[in-house]
N, C-alpha and C positions, 0 to 999 in steps of 0.2 A: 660764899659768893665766888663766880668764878673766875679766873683772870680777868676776861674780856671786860667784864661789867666793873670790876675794880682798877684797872686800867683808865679804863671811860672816865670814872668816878673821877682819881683822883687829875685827870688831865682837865676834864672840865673845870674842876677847883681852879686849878691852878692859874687857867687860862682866865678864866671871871679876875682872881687876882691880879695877875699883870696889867691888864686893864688899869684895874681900880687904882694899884701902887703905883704906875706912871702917873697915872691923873693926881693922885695923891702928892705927887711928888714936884709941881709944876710947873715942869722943862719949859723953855720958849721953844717955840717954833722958828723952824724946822725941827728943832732937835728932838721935841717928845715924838715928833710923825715917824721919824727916824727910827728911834727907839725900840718903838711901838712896831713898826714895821720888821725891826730883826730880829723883835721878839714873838710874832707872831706871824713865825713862815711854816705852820705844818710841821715843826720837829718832830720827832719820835718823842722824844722827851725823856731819854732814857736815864737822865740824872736823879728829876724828881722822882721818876717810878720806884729807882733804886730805892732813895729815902724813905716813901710809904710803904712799899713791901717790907723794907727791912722792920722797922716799926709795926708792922703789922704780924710777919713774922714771928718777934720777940714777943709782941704782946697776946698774938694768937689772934688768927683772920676776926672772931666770933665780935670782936670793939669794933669789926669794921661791916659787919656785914647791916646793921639795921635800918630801916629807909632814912631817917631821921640823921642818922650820924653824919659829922663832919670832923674834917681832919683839924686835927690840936692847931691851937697856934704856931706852937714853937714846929712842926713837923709842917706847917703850910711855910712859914716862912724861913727854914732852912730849905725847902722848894723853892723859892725864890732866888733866894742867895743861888743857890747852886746852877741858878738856870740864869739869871741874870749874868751871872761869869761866864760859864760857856755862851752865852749869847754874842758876851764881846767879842771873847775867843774867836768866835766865827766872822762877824764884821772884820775883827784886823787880819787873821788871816785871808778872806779874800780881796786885800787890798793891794791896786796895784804892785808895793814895794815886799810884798808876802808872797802870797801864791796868785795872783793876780786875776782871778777867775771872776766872770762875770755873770755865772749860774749858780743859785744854791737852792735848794727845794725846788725846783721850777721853774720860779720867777728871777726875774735881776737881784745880785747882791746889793748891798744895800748903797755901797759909793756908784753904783751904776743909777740905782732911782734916787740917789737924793745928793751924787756930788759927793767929791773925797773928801771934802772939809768937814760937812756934816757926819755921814760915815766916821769918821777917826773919832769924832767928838762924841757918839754914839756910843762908838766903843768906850771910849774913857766914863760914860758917865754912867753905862752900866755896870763896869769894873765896881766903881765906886757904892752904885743902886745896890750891887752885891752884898756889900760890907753894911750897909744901912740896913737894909732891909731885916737885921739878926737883930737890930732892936727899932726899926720902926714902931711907931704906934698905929700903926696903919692894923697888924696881927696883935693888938691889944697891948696889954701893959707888958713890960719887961719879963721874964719869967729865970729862975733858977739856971737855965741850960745858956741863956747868952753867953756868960762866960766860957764852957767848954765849948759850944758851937763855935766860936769865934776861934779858938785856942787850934781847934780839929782843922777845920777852914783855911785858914789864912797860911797857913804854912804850904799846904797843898797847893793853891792859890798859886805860890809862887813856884812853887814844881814845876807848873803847867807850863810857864811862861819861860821857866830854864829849858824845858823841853822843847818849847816853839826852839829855843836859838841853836838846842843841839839839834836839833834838826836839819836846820836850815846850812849848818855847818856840814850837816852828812849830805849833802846834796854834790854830787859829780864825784862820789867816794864810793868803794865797793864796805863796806863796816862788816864786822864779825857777826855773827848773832847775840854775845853778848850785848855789843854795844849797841846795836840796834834793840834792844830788851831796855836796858839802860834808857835811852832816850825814852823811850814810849811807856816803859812806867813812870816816866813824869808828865808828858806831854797828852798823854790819853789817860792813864791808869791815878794817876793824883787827882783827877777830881771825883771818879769813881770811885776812888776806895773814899774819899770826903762826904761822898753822898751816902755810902753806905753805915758809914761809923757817925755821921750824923745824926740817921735815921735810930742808930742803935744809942745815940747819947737819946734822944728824946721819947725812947721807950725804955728809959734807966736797965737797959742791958747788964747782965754780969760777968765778971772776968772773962768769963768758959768761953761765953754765950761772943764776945766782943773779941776773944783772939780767933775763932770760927769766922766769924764776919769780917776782919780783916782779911784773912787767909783765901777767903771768898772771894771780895773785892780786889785782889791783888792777880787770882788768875783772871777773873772776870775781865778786866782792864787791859791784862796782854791777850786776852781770846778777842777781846771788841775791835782792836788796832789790826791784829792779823787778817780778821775776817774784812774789816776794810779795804787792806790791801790785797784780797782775794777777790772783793765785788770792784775795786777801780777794774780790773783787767778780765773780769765776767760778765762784770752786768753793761748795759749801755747808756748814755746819757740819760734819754726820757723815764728809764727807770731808776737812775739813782736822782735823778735831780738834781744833777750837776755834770758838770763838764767827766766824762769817763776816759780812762787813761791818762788822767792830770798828774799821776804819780812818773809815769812815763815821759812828759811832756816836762816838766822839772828836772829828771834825772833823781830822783829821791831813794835811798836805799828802803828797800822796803823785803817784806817778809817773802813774797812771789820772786821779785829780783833775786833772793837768797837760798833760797829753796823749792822755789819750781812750783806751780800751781798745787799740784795731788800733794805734797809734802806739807804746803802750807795748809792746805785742809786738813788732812792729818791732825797736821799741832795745833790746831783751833779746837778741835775736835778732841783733842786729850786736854786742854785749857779748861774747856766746858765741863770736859767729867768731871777732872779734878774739883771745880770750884761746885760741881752738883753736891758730893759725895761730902764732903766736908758740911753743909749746908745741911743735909742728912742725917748726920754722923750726930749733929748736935740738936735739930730740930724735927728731924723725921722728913718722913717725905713729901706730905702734904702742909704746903708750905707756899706762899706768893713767891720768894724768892729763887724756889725749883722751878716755879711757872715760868717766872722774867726770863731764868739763866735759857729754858729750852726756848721761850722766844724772842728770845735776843739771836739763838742758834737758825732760826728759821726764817731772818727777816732778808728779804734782798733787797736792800739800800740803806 
């Protein structure tokens, strides 16, 4: 199967789920419209994908390719978790007291259509939908991997959220590149490498196979943040779906601030190889997650 079609495949899944798992989960209103609303603005979705490629990956495309298949439980609902957390991620940072923006995919962030109260509460009850979601019954009975999924998970979890504050602390500062590296493998690369060693708990990966996919995940994560801060300052608003230049307009240290636009392409660009070639090295090259990494390299927004 080829990327595109497995892409589709598992985005559609996952999408039929959020649905279903809000409605499952009985928020009052406002709060489920809310929810439901930040979680279904057009993402890329590039957490879940990670998790079913890698799974796929390890267990070899051929479990994925027949009309009939559907993705495992435990691989749909560490999809969830993963996307329900960066969902928050995204509500609270564009909130006024964060990055204060009133665009994301397009449309208004979510304290703009539904009020800061509801927005904050969103966030908080997705954080939460994240953690549940690894043993909902919503994806069937319990299974052998809740445990390490949760164990893999929750730590990253709060990387992400150390990252939001070192962030926000590198803001009107010129930072090194280490430290700017530092920040952003928690704040962008902790939930990335979460999705990918996920994916790899729930296709019982082995040692080799699980420090390759680390190694993976770990450039993947600083190539995604650089390339970000490449497209704030190339691309333009109606093409990223958001406010462009926002990085500029905070004063945020960032990879272009540090290193000049051509340089920071460069090091995106040597992030990418690296985390192909490893991927490679262990799996060959016909593989979803060679697919992801070169379209992850080619997306503009």
């Amino acid at each position: 199967m080829e990327f595109t079609a497995f892409s589709r495949q598992v985005i559609d899944q996952l999408e039929s789920d959020i649905t279903a798992y809000l409605q499952a989960c009985k928020l009052p209103s406002p709060l489920h419209e809310a929810s439901l609303y930040a979680m279904t603005n057009g993402g890329k979705r590039v957490r879940p994908l990670l998790i079913a490629a890698t799974f796929a990956t390890v267990k070899t495309e051929s479990s994925l390719t027949h009309p009939s298949h559907q993705l495992s439980n435990d691989v749909r609902r560490a999809m969830m978790a993963v996307e329900c957390l960066h969902g928050y991620s995204l509500v609270h940072d564009d909130l006024p007291c964060m990055d204060d923006d009133a665009l994301r995919r397009g449309r208004p962030t979510t304290h703009i259509a539904y009020g800061e109260a509801a927005a904050m509460l969103a966030g908080d009850v997705l954080q939460t939908l994240a953690f549940e979601a690894l043993t909902h019954t919503y994806f069937g009975e319990n299974s052998e991997f809740a445990t390490p999924l949760s164990a893999t998970f929750a730590p990253r979890a709060r990387r992400m959220v150390m990252g939001q504050m070192l962030d926000l602390n590198g803001e009107h500062q010129q930072l090194s590149q280490t430290e700017l590296e530092a920040i952003h493998r928690d704040k962008t690369g902790a939930l990335i490498e979460a999705s990918v060693l996920m994916g790899a708990i729930c296709a019982n990966a082995t040692d080799s196979e699980r420090q390759a996919l680390n190694s993976f995940a770990e450039q993947i994560g600083l190539a995604f943040q650089v390339q970000d801060d490449i497209l704030d300052v190339t691309a333009d608003t109606k093409q990223l779906g958001k406010p462009a230049g926002s990085d500029e307009k905070l004063d945020k240290s960032t990879y272009v601030k540090l290193l000049g636009v051509e340089a920071a392409k460069d090091y995106a660009q040597s992030l990418f190889d690296t985390a192909k070639n490893t991927i490679v090295a262990e799996f060959g090259m016909e593989n979803y997650l060679v697919d992801l990494a070169d379209w992850l390299w080619e997306r503009e927004k």
